[in-house]
N, CA, C and O atoms as a GROMACS GRO file, in nm:
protein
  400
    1UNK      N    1   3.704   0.044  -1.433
    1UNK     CA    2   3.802   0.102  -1.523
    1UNK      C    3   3.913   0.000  -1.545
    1UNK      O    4   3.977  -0.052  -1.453
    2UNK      N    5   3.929  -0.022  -1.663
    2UNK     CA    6   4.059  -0.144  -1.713
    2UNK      C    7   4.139  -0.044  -1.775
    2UNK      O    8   4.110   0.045  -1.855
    3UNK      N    9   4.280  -0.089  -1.705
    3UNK     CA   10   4.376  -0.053  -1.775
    3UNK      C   11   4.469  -0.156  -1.823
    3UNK      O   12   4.500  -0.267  -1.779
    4UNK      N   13   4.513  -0.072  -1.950
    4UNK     CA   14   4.630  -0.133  -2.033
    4UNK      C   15   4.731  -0.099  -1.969
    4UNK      O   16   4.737   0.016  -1.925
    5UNK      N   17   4.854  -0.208  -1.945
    5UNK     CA   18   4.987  -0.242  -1.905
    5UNK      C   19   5.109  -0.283  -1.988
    5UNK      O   20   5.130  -0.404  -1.982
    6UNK      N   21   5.217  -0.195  -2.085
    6UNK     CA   22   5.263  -0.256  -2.173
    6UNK      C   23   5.398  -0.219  -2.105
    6UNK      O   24   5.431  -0.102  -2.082
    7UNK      N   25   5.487  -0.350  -2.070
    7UNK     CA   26   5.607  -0.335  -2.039
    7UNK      C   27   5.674  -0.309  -2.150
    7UNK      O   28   5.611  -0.338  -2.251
    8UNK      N   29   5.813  -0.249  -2.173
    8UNK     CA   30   5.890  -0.210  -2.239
    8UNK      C   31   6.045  -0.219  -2.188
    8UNK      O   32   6.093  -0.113  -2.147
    9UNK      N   33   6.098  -0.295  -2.187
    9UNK     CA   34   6.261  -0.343  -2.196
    9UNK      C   35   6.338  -0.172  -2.237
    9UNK      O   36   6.303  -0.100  -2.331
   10UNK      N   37   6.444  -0.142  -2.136
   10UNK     CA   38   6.504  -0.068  -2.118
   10UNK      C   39   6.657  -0.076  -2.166
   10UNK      O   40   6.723  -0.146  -2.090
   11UNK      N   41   6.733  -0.021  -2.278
   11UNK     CA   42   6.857  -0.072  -2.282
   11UNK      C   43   6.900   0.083  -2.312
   11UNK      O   44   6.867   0.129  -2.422
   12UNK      N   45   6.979   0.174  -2.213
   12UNK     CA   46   7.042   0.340  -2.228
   12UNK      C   47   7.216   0.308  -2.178
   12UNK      O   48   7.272   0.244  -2.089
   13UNK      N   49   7.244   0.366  -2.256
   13UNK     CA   50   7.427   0.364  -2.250
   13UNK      C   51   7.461   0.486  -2.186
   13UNK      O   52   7.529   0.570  -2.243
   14UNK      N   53   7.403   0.504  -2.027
   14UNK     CA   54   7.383   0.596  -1.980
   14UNK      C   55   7.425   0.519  -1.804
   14UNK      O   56   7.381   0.407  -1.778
   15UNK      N   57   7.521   0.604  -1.689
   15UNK     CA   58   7.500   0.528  -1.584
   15UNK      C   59   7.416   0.636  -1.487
   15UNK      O   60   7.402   0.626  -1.365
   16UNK      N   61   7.370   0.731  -1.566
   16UNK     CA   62   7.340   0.828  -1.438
   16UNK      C   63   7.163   0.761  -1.433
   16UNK      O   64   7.107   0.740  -1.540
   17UNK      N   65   7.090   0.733  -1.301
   17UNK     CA   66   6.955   0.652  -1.340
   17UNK      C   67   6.878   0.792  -1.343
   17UNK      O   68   6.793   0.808  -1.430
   18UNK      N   69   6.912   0.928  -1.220
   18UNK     CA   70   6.842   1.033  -1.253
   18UNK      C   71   6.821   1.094  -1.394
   18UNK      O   72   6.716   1.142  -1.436
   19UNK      N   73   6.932   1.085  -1.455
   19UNK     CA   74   6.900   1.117  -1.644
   19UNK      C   75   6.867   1.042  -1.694
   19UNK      O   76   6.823   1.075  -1.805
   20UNK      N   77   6.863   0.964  -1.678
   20UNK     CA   78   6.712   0.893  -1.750
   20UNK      C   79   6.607   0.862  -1.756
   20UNK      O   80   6.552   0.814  -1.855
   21UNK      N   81   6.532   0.895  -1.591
   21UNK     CA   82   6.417   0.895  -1.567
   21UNK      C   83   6.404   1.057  -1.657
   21UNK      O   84   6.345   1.047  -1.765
   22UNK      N   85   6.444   1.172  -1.628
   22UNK     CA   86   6.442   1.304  -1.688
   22UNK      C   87   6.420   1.312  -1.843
   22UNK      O   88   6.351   1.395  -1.903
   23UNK      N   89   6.510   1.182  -1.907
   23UNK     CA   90   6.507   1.186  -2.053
   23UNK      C   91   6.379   1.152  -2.094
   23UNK      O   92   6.305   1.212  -2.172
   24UNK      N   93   6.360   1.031  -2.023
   24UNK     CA   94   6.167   0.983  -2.029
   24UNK      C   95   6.103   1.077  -2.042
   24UNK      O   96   6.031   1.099  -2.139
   25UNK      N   97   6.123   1.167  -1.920
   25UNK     CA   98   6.021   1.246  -1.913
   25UNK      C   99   6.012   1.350  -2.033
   25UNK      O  100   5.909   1.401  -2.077
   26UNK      N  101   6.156   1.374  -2.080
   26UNK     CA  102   6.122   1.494  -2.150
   26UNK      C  103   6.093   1.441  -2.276
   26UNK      O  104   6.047   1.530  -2.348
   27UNK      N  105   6.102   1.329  -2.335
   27UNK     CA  106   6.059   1.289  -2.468
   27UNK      C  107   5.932   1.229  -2.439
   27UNK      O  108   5.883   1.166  -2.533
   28UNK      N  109   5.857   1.235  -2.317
   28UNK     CA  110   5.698   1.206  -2.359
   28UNK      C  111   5.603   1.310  -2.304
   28UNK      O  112   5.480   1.306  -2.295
   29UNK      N  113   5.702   1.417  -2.265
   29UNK     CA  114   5.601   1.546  -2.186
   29UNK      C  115   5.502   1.536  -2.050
   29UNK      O  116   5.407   1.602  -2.006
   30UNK      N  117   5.590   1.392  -1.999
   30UNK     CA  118   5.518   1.392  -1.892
   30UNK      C  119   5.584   1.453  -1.764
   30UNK      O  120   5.680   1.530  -1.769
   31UNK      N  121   5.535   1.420  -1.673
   31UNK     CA  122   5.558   1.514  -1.517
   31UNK      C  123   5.598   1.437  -1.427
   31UNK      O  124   5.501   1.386  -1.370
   32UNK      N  125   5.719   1.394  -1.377
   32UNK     CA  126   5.761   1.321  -1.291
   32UNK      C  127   5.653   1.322  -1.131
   32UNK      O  128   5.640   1.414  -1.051
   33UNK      N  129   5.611   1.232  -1.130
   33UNK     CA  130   5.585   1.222  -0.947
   33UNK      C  131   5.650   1.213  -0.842
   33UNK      O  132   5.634   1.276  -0.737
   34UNK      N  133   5.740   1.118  -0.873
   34UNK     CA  134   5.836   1.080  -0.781
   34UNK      C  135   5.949   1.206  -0.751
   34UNK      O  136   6.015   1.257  -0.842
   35UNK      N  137   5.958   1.239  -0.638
   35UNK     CA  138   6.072   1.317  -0.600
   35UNK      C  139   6.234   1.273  -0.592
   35UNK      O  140   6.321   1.298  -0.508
   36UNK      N  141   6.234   1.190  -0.728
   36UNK     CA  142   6.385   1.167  -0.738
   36UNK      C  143   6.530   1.226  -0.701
   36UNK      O  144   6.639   1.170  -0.687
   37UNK      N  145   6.501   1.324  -0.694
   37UNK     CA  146   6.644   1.446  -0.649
   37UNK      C  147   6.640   1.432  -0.473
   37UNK      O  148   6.719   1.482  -0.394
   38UNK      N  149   6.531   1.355  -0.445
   38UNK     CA  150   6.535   1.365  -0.287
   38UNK      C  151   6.639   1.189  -0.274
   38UNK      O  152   6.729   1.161  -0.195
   39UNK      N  153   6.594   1.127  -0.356
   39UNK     CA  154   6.680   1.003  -0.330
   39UNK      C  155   6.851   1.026  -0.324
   39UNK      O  156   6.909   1.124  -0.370
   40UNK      N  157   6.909   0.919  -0.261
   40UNK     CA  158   7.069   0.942  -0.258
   40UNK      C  159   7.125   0.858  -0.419
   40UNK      O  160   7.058   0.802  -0.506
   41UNK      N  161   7.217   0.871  -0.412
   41UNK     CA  162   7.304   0.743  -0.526
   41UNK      C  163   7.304   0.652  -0.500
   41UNK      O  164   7.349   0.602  -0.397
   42UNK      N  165   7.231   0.586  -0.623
   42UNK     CA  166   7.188   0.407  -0.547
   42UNK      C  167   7.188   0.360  -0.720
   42UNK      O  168   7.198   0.426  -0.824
   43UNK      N  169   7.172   0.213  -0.691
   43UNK     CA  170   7.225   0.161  -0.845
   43UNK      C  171   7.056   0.096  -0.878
   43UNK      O  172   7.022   0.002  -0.950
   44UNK      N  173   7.003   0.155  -0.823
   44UNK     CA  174   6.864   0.161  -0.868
   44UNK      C  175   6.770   0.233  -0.808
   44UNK      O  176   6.769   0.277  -0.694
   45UNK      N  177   6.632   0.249  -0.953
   45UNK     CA  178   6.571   0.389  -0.920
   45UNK      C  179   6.457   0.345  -0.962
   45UNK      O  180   6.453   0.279  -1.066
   46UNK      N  181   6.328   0.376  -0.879
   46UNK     CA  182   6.203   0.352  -0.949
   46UNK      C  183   6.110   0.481  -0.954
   46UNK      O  184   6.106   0.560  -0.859
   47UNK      N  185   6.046   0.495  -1.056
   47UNK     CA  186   6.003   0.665  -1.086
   47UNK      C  187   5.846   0.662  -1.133
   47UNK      O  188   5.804   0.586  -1.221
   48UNK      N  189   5.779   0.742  -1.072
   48UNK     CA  190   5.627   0.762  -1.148
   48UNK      C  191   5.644   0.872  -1.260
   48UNK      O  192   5.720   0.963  -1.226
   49UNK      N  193   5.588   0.884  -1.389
   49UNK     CA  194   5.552   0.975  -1.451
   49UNK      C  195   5.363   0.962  -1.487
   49UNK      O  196   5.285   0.869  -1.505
   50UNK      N  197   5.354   1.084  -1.485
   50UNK     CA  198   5.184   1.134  -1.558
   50UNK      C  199   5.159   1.223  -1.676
   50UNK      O  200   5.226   1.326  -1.673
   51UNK      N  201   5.072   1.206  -1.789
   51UNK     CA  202   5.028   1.296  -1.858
   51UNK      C  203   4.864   1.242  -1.848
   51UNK      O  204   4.812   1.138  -1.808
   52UNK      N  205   4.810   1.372  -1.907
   52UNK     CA  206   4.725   1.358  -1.962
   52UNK      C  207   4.724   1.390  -2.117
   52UNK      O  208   4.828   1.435  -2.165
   53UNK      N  209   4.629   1.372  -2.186
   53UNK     CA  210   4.630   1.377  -2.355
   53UNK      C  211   4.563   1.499  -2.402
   53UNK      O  212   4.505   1.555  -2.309
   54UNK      N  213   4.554   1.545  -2.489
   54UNK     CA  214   4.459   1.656  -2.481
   54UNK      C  215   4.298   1.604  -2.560
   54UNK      O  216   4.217   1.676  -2.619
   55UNK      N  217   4.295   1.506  -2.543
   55UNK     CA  218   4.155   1.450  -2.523
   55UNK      C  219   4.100   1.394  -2.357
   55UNK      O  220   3.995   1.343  -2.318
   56UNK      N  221   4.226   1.432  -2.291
   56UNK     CA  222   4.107   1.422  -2.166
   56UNK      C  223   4.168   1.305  -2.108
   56UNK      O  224   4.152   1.304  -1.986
   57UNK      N  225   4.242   1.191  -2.161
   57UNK     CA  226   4.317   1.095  -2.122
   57UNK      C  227   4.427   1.018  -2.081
   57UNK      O  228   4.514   0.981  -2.160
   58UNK      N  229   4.427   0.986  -1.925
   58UNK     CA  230   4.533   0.991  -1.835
   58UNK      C  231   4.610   0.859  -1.855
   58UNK      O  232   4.564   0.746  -1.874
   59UNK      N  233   4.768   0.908  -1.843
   59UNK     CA  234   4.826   0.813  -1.884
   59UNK      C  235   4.946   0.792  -1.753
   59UNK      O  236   4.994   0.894  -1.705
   60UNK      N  237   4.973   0.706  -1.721
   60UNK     CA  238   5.064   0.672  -1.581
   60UNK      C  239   5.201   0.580  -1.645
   60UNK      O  240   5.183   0.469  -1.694
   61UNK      N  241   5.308   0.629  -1.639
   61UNK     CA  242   5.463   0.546  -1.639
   61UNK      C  243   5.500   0.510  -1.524
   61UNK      O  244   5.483   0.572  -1.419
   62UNK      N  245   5.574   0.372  -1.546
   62UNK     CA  246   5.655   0.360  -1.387
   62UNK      C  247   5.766   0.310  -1.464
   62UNK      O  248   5.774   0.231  -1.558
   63UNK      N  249   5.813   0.349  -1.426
   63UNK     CA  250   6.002   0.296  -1.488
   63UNK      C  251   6.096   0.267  -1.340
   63UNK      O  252   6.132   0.342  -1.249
   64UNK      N  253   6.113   0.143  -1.363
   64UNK     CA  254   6.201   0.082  -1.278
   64UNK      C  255   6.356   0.034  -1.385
   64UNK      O  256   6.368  -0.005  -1.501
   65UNK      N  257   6.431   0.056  -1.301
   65UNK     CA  258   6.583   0.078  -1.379
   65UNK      C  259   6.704   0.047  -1.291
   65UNK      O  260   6.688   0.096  -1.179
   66UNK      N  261   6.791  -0.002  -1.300
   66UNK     CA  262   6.948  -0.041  -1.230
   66UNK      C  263   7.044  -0.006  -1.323
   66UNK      O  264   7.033   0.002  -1.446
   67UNK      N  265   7.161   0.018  -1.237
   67UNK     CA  266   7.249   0.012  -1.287
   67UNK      C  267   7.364  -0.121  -1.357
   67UNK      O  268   7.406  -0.199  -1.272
   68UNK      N  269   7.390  -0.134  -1.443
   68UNK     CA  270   7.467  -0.305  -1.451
   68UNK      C  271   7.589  -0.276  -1.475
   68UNK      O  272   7.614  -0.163  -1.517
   69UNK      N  273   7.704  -0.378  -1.453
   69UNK     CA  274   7.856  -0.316  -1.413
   69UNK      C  275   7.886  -0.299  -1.539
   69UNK      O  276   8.004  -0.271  -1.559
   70UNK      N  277   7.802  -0.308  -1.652
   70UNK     CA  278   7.875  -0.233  -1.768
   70UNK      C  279   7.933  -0.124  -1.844
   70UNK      O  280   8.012  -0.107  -1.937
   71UNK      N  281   7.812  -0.012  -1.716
   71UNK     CA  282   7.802   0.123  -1.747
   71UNK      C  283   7.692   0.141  -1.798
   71UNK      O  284   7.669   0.243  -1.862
   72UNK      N  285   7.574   0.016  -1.774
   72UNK     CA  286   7.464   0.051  -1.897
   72UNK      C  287   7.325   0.075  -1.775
   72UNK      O  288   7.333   0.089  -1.653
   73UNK      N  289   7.216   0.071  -1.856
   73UNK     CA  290   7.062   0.129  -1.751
   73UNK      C  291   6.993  -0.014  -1.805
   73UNK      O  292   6.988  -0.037  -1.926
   74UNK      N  293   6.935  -0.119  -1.694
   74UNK     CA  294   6.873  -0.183  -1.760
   74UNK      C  295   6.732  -0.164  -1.692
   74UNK      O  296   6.713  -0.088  -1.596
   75UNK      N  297   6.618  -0.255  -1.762
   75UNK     CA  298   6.488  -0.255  -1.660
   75UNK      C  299   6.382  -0.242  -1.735
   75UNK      O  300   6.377  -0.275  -1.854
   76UNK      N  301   6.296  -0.195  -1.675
   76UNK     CA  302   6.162  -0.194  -1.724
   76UNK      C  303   6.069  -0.074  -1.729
   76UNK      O  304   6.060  -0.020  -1.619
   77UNK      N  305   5.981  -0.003  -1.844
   77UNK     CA  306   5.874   0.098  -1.817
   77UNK      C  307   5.790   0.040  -1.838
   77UNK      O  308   5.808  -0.041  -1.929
   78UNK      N  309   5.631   0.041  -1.764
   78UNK     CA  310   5.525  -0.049  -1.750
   78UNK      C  311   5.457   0.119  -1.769
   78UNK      O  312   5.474   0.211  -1.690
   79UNK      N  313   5.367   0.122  -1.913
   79UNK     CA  314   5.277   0.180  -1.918
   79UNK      C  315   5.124   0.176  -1.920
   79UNK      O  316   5.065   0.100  -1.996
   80UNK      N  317   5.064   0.254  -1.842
   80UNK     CA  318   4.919   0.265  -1.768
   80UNK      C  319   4.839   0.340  -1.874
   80UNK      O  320   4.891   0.451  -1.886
   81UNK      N  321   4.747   0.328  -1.945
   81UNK     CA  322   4.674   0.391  -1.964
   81UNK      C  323   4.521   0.369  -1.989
   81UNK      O  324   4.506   0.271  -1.916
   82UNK      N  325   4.365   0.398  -2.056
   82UNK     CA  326   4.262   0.350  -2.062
   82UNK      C  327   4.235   0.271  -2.178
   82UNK      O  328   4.145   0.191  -2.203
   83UNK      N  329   4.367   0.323  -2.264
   83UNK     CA  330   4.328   0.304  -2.426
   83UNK      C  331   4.415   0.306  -2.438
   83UNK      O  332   4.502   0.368  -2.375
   84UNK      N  333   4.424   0.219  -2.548
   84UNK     CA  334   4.523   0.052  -2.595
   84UNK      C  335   4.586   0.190  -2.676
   84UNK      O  336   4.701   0.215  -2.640
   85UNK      N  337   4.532   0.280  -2.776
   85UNK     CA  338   4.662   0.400  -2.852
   85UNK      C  339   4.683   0.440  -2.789
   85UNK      O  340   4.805   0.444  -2.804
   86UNK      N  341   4.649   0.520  -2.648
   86UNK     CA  342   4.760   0.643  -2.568
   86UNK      C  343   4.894   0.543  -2.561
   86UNK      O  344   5.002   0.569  -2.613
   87UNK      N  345   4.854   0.393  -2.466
   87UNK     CA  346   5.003   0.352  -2.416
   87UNK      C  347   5.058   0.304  -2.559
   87UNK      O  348   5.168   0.357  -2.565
   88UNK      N  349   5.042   0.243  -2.659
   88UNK     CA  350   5.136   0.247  -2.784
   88UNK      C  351   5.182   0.351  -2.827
   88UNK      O  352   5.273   0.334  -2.908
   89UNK      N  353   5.156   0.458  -2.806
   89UNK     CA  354   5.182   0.575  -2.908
   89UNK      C  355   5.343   0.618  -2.789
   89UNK      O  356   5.459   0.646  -2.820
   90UNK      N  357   5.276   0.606  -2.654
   90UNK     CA  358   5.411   0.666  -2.502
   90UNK      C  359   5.490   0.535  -2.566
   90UNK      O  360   5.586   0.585  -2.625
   91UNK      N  361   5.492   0.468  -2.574
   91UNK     CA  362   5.549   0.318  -2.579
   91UNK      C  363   5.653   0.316  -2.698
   91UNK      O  364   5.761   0.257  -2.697
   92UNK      N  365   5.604   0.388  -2.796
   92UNK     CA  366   5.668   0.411  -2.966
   92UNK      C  367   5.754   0.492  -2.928
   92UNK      O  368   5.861   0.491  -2.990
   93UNK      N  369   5.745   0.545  -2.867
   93UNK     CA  370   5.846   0.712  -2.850
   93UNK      C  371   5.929   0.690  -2.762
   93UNK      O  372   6.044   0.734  -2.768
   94UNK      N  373   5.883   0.621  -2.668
   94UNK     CA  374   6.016   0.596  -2.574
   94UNK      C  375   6.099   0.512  -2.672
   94UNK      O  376   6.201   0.567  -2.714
   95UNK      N  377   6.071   0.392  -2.714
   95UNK     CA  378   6.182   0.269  -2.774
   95UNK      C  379   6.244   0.379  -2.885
   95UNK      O  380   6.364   0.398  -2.864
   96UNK      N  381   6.198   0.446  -2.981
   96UNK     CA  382   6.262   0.518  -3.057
   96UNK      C  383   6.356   0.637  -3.007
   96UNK      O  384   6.446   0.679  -3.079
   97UNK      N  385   6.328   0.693  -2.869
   97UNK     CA  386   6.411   0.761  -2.808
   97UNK      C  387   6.538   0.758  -2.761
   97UNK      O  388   6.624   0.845  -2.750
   98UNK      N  389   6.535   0.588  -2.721
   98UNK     CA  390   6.634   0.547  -2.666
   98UNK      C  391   6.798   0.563  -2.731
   98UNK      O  392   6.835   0.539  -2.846
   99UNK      N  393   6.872   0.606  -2.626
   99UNK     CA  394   7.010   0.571  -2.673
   99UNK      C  395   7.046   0.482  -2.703
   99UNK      O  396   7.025   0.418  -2.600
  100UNK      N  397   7.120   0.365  -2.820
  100UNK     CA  398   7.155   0.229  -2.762
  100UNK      C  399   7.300   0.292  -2.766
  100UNK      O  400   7.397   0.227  -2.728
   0.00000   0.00000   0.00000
């Protein structure tokens, strides 16, 4: 099984890192793995998300993120999936989601 890996550059005018792993989640309908609310306040956060598609096809986020003394979220989402459209299509929606 090969998977596709498409990093995606993170720029949210946001300092909280828990709302923004949450925002991810809720603009791609996926399901957090990571038990983030168990972590303390830290100026960085790394998070699993999962969907599947309703064709049957599983798709994996990892978003790694810091805080920078600007007040801003920087970092990276590295999306997993089998097929080159699931991760473009998660990939389109996040960059268009974003706050700048």
């Amino acid at each position: 099984m090969v998977l596709l890996a498409l990093p995606r550059p993170v720029l949210f005018r946001c300092s909280n890192l828990q709302e923004f792993v949450h925002h991810v989640a809720k603009v791609t309908n996926m399901r957090i793995l990571t038990p983030i609310t168990a972590l303390g306040p830290s100026n960085f956060l790394a998070a699993n998300l999962y969907a599947r598609s309703i064709f049957g096809e599983d798709a994996l986020v990892n978003v790694s993120v810091e805080n920078k003394a600007d007040g801003s979220i920087r970092g990276h989402i590295r999306i997993r999936a089998k097929t080159q459209g699931v991760a473009l299509s998660l990939g389109d929606r996040i960059t268009a989601k974003q706050k700048l």
